[in-house]
C-alpha positions as CSV (number, residue, x, y, z in Angstrom):
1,X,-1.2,-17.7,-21.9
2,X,0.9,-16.9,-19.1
3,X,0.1,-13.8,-17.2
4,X,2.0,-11.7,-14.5
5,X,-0.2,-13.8,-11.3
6,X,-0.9,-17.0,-13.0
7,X,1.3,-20.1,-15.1
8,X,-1.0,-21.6,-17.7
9,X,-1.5,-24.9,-18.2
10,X,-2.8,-26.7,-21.4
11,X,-4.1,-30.1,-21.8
12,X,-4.3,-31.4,-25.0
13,X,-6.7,-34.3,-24.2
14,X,-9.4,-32.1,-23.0
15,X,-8.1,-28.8,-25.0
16,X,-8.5,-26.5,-21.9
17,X,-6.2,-24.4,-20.3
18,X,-5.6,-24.4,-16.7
19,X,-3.9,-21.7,-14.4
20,X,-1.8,-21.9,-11.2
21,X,-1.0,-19.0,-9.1
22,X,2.5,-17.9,-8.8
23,X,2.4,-17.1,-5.3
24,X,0.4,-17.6,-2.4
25,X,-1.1,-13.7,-2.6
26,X,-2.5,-14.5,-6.0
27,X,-4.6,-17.7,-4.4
28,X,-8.5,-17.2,-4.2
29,X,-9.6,-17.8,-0.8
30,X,-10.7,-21.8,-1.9
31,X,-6.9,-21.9,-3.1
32,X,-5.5,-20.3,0.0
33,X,-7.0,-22.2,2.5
34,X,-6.0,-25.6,1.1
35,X,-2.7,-24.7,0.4
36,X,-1.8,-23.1,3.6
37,X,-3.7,-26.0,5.7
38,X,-0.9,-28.1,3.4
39,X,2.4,-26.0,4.3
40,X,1.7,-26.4,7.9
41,X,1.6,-30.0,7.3
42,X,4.7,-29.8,5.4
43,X,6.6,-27.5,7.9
44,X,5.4,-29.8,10.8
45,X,7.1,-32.9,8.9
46,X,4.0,-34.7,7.5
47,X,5.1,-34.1,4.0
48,X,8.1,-33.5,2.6
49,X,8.8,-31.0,0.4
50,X,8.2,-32.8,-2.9
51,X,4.9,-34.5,-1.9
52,X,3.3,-31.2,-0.2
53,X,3.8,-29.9,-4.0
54,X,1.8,-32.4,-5.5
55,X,-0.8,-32.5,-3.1
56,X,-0.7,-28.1,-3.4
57,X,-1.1,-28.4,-7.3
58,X,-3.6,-31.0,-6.7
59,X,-5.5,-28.9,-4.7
60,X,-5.1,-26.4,-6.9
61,X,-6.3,-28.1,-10.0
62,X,-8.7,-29.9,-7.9
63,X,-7.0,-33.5,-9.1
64,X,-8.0,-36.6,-7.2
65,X,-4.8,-39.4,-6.4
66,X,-5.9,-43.1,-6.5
67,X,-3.5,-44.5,-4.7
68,X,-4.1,-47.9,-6.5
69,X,-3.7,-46.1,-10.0
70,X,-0.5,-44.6,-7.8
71,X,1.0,-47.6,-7.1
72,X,0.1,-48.9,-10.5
73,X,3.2,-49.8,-13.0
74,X,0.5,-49.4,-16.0
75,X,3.0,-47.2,-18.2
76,X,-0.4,-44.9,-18.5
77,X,-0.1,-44.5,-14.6
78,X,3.5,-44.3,-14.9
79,X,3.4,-40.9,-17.3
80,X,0.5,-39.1,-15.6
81,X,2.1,-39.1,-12.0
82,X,5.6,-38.7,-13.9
83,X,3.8,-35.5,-15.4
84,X,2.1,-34.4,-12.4
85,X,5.2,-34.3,-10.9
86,X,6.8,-32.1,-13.5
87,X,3.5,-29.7,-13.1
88,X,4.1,-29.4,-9.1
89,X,7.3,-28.3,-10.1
90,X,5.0,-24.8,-10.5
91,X,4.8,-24.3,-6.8
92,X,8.8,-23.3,-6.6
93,X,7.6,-20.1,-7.2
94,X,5.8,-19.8,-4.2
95,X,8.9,-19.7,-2.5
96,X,11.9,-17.5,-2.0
97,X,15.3,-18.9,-1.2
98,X,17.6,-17.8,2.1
99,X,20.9,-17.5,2.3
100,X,21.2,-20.9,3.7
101,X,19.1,-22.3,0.6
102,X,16.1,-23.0,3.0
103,X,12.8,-21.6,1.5
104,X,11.0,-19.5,2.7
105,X,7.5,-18.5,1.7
106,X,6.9,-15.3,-0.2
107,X,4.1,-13.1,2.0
108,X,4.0,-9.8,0.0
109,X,0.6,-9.4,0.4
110,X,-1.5,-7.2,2.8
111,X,-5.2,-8.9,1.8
112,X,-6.5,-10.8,4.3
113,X,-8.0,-13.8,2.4
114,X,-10.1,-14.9,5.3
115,X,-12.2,-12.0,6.4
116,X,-14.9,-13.6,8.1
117,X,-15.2,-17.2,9.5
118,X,-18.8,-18.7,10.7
119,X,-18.7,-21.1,13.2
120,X,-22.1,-22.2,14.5
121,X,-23.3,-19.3,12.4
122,X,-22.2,-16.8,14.1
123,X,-19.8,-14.5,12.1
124,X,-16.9,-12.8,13.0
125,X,-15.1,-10.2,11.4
126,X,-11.0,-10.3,10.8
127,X,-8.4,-7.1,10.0
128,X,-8.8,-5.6,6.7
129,X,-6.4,-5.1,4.0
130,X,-3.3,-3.6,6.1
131,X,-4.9,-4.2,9.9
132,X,-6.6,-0.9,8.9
133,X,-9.2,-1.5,11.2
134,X,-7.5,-2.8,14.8
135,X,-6.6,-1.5,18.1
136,X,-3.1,-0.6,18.8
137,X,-3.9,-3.3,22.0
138,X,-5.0,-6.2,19.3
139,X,-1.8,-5.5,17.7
140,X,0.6,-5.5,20.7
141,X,-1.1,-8.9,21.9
142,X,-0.7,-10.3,18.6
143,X,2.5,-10.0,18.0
144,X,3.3,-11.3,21.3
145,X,1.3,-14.8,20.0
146,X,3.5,-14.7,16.8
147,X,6.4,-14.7,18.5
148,X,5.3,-16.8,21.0
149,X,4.3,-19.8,18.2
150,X,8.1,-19.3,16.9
151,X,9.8,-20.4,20.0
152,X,6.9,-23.1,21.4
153,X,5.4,-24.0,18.0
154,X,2.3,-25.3,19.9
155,X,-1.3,-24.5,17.7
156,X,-2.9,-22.9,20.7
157,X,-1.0,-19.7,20.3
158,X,-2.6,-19.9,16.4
159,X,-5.9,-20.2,17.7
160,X,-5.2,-17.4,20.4
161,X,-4.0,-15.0,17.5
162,X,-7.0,-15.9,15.7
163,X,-9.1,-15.5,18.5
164,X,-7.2,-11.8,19.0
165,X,-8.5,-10.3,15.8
166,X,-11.6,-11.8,14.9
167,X,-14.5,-10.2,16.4
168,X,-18.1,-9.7,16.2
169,X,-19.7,-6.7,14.1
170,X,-19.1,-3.5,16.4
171,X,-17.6,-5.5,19.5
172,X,-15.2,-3.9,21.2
173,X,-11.5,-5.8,21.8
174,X,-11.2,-7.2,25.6
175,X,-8.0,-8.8,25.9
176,X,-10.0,-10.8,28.6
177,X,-12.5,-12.6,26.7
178,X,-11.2,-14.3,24.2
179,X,-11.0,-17.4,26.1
180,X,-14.7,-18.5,24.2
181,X,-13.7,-17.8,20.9
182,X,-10.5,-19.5,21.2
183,X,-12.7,-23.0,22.2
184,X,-15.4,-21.9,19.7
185,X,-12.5,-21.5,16.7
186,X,-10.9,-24.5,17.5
187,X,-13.9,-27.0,17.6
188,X,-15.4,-25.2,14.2
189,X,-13.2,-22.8,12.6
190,X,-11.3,-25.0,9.4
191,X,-7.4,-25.2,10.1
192,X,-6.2,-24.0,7.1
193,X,-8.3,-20.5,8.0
194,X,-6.4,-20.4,11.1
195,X,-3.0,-21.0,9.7
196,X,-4.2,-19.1,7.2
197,X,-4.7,-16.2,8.8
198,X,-0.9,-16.8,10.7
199,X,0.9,-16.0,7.6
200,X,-1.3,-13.3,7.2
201,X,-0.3,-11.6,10.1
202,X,3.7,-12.7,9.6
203,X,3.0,-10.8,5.9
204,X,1.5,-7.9,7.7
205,X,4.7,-8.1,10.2
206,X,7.2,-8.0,7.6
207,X,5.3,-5.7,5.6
208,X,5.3,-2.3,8.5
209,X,9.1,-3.6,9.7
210,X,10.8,-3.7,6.5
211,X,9.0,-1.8,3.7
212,X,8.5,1.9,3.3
213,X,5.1,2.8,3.5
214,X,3.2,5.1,1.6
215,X,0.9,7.5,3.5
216,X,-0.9,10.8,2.6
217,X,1.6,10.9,-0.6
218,X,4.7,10.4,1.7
219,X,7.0,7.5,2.1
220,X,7.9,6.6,5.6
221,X,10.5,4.1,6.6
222,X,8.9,1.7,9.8
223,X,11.2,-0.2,9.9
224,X,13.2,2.2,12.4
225,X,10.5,1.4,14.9
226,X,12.0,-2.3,15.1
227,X,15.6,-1.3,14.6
228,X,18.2,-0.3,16.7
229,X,20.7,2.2,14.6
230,X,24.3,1.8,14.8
231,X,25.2,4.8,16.8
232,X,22.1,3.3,19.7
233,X,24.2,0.1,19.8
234,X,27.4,1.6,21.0
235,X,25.2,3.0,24.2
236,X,22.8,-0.3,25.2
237,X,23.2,-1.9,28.4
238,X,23.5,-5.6,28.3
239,X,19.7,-5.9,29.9
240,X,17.6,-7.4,28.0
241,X,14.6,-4.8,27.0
242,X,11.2,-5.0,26.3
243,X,10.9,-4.8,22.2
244,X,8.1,-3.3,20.9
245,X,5.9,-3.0,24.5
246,X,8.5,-0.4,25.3
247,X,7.5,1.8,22.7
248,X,4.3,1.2,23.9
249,X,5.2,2.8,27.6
250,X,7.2,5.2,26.1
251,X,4.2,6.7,24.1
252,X,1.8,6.1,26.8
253,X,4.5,8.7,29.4
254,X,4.1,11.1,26.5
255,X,0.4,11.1,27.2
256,X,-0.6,11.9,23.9
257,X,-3.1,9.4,23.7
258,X,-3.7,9.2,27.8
259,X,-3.2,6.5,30.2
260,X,-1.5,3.1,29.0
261,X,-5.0,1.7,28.8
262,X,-6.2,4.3,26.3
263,X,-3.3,3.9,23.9
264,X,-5.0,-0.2,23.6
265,X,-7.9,1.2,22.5
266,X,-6.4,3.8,19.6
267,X,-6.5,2.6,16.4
268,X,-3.1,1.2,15.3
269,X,-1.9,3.2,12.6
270,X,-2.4,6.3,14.5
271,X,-0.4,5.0,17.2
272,X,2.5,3.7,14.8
273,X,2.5,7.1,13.1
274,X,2.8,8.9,16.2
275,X,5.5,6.5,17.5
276,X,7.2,6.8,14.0
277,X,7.1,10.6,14.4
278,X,8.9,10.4,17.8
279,X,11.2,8.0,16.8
280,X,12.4,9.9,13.7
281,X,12.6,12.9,16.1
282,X,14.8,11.1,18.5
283,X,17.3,9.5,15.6
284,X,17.7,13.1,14.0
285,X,18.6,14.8,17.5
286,X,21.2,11.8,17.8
287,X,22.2,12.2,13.8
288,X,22.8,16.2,15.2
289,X,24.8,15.4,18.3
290,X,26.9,13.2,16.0
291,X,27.9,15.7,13.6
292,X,28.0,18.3,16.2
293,X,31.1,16.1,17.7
294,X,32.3,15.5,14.7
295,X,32.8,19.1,14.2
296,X,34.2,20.1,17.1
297,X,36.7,17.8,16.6
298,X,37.7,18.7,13.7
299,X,38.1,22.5,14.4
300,X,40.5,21.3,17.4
């Protein structure tokens, strides 16, 4: 039976029924792993788009290729690859498709579906559900990797994102000593966690600059945090600014959470609250001036 996360499968020769997620948010962590370790192969050209879905739904279903039965013109051979392909066809729905008709994976999910890793048995702990539980500072740095793997597309900046968030029980975030966990993740953390853990945070990044977010029963709009409004654009210089650091500094002269340093150390939703509070403050003074002109104009 199909449900709302999963397609169904049946197979008549062993009267079972299979499921394959629809999307990557409904993966178990197993699922998730292998099938993100498998897009970065296919967005780095290894595979193209038609064998990373059989090797995703192979994964999945936890199918082994022979690649003599593969290259086998047995009509037997011939019919189970022909179906297999037909069955990868399932993954489509992983994707959305742009404007452009590229795809581009669906991330609507705030889970993280690698909280811990273990390498050398020692465990570190990752962002909850949301980031609930980082430093404004994790977040700034972060974001700052993420955009950094977009224009250089080198893995280090995936290990150093990783290496941003994931932290022993109780430790305390240090910008400057991540350096050992970024060597410690890459000789013994699996690939797909760190990828993994990537989308994750591009999910988490589309989720607080494009959605409305409910909080304490009220629906706020953070996106205007990453915006510029219309009426802003007709008064910008041509010099390049800061982006999101400059909210930083402008929250950090309000001294409502002290020095520059402080603000690092504050939990991140607090800080995006209070930033979202002074930014709506600011665009409604601007929405006043505006009418304000308007108005005078007219009664002249």
């Amino acid at each position: 039976m199909e449900t709302a996360t999963h397609h169904s499968i049946y197979i008549p020769d062993n009267n079972i029924t299979r499921f394959v997620p629809k999307e990557l948010a409904h993966c178990n962590k197993d699922e998730y792993k292998s099938v993100v370790n498998l897009l970065y192969l296919w967005q780095t050209g290894y595979y193209n788009y038609e064998e990373f879905r059989v090797q995703a739904i192979c994964s999945i279903l936890n199918i082994e290729i022979d690649q003599k039965q593969k290259a086998s013109n047995k009509n037997e051979d011939l019919d189970f690859y022909a179906n297999l392909y037909q069955i990868s066809e399932l993954i489509d729905t992983f994707f959305n498709k742009t404007e452009d008709g590229d795809l581009a994976i669906k991330q609507d999910f705030v889970i993280n579906h690698t909280p811990y890793v273990r390498p050398v048995l020692k465990k570190y702990l990752g962002p909850q559900a949301r980031f609930m539980n980082v430093s404004f500072g994790q977040y700034e740095d972060g974001l700052n990797l993420f955009q950094m793997y977009f224009r250089a597309k080198d893995k280090k900046y995936l290990y150093m994102l990783m290496a941003t968030f994931y932290l022993k029980k109780n430790e305390i975030y240090n910008k400057h000593q991540t350096e050992k966990r970024i060597t410690l993740f890459k000789n013994h953390v699996d690939f797909g966690q760190v990828y993994g853990f990537f989308l994750f945070f591009g999910a988490f990044q589309e989720y607080v600059s494009s959605s409305r977010v409910l909080w304490e029963n009220k629906v706020i709009d953070l996106s205007i945090l990453f915006e510029s409004q219309p009426d802003e654009k007709e008064h910008k210089s041509d010099i390049p600014g800061l982006g999101f650091k400059s909210l930083a500094f402008q929250i950090a002269e309000s001294g409502v959470f002290g020095t520059l340093s402080d603000l690092r150390k504050e939990n991140l939703w607090e800080v995006l609250l209070r930033l979202y509070d002074i930014r709506k403050r600011d665009l409604d003074a601007l929405a006043e001036a505006k009418a304000a002109e308007i108005k005078a104009k007219q009664e002249n």
